[in-house]
C-alpha positions as CSV (number, residue, x, y, z in Angstrom):
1,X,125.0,135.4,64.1
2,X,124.0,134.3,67.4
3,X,121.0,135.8,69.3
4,X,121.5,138.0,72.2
5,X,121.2,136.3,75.9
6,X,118.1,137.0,77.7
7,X,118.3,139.4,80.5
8,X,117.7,137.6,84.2
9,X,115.9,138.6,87.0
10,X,117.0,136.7,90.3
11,X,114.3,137.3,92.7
12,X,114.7,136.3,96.3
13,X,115.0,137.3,99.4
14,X,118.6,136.0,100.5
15,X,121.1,138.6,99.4
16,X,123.9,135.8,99.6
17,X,121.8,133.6,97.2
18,X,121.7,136.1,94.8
19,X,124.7,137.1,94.8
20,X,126.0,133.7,94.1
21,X,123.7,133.3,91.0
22,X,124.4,136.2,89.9
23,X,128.2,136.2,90.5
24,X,127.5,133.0,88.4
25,X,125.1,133.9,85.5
26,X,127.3,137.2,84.9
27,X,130.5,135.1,84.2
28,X,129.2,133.6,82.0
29,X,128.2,136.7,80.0
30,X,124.6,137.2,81.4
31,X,122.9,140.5,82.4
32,X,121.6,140.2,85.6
33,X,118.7,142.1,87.9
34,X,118.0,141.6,91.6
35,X,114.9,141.8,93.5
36,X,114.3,140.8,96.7
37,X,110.6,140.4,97.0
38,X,107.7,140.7,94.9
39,X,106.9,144.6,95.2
40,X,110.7,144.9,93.1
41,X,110.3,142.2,91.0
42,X,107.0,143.7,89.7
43,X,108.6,146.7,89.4
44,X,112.2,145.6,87.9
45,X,109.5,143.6,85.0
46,X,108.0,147.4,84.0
47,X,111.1,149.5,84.2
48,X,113.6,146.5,82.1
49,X,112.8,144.3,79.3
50,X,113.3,140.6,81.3
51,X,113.4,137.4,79.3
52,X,113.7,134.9,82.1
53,X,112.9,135.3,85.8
54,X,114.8,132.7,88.4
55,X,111.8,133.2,91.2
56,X,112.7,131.4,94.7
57,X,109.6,129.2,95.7
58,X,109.9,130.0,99.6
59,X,110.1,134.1,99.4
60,X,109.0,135.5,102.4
61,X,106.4,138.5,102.2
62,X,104.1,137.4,99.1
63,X,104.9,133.8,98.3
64,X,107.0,132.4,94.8
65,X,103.9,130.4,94.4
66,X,101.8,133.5,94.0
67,X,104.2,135.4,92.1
68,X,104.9,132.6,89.8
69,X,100.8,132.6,89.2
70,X,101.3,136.3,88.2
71,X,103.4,135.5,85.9
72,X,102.0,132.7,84.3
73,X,99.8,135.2,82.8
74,X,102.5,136.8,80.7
75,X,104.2,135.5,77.8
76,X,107.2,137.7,77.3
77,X,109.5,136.3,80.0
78,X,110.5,132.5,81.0
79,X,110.1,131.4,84.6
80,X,112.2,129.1,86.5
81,X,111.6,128.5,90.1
82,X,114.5,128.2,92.3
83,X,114.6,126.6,96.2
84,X,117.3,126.8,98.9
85,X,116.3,123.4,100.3
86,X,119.3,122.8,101.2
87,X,120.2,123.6,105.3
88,X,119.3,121.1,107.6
89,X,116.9,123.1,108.9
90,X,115.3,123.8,106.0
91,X,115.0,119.8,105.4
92,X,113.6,118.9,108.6
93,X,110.9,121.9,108.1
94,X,110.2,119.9,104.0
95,X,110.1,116.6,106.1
96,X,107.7,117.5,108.6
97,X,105.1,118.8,105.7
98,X,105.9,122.7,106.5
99,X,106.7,122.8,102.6
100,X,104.8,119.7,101.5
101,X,103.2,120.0,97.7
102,X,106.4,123.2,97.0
103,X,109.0,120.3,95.4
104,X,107.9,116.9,96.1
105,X,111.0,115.5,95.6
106,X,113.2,113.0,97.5
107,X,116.2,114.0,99.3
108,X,118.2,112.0,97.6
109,X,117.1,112.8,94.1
110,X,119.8,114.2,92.5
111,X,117.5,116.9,90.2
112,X,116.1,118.2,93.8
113,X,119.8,118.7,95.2
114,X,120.3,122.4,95.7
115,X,123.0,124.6,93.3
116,X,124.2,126.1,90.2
117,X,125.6,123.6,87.8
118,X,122.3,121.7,86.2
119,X,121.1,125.8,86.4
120,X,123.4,126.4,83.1
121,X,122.1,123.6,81.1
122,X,118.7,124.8,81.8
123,X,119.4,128.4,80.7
124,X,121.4,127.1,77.0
């Protein structure tokens, strides 16, 4: 008998992002929660019972990077930071040092490259 799949929480702040994660994760049989900043994601954690929490590392308002420091400090629910490096604008901002330390990965490295498919391996 397999094991029930975690529930997700898809925290950030571009309703189009996660909707397409979630459009994703849900196919493939996935219970899914939204939050759009930190304020709901600390509340969706006390009102559900979240295994894993997809956190995006540029949120606006308090920053992934804080939030992901939070919850480093629990041990009930998996973390997995998410980026939308991915627009040309948002490569010229990583270039210029505007997100220097965040990913530190080459453009052309093929585990930096924005989407969803390595995403499922990672969540097996």
């Amino acid at each position: 008998m397999s094991s029930p799949l975690p529930r997700i929480l898809i925290v950030d702040d571009e309703p189009s992002v996660r909707s397409a994660i979630r459009d994703f994760l849900s196919g493939e049989g996935y219970e899914v929660l939204e939050a759009q900043d930190g304020v709901s994601m600390h509340r969706a954690l006390l009102e559900n019972n979240v295994g894993i929490v997809l956190l995006d590392v540029m949120l606006s308002g308090e920053s992934g990077l804080s939030l992901a420091q939070a919850l480093r400090e629990r041990d009930d629910v998996g973390l997995i930071m998410i980026s939308a490096l991915g627009a040309e604008t948002d490569r010229d901002r990583h270039r210029h040092g505007q997100h220097a330390g965040v990913l530190g990965a080459e453009e052309g490295d093929a585990e930096a490259r924005p989407g969803i498919g390595n995403d499922q391996k990672a969540l097996a």
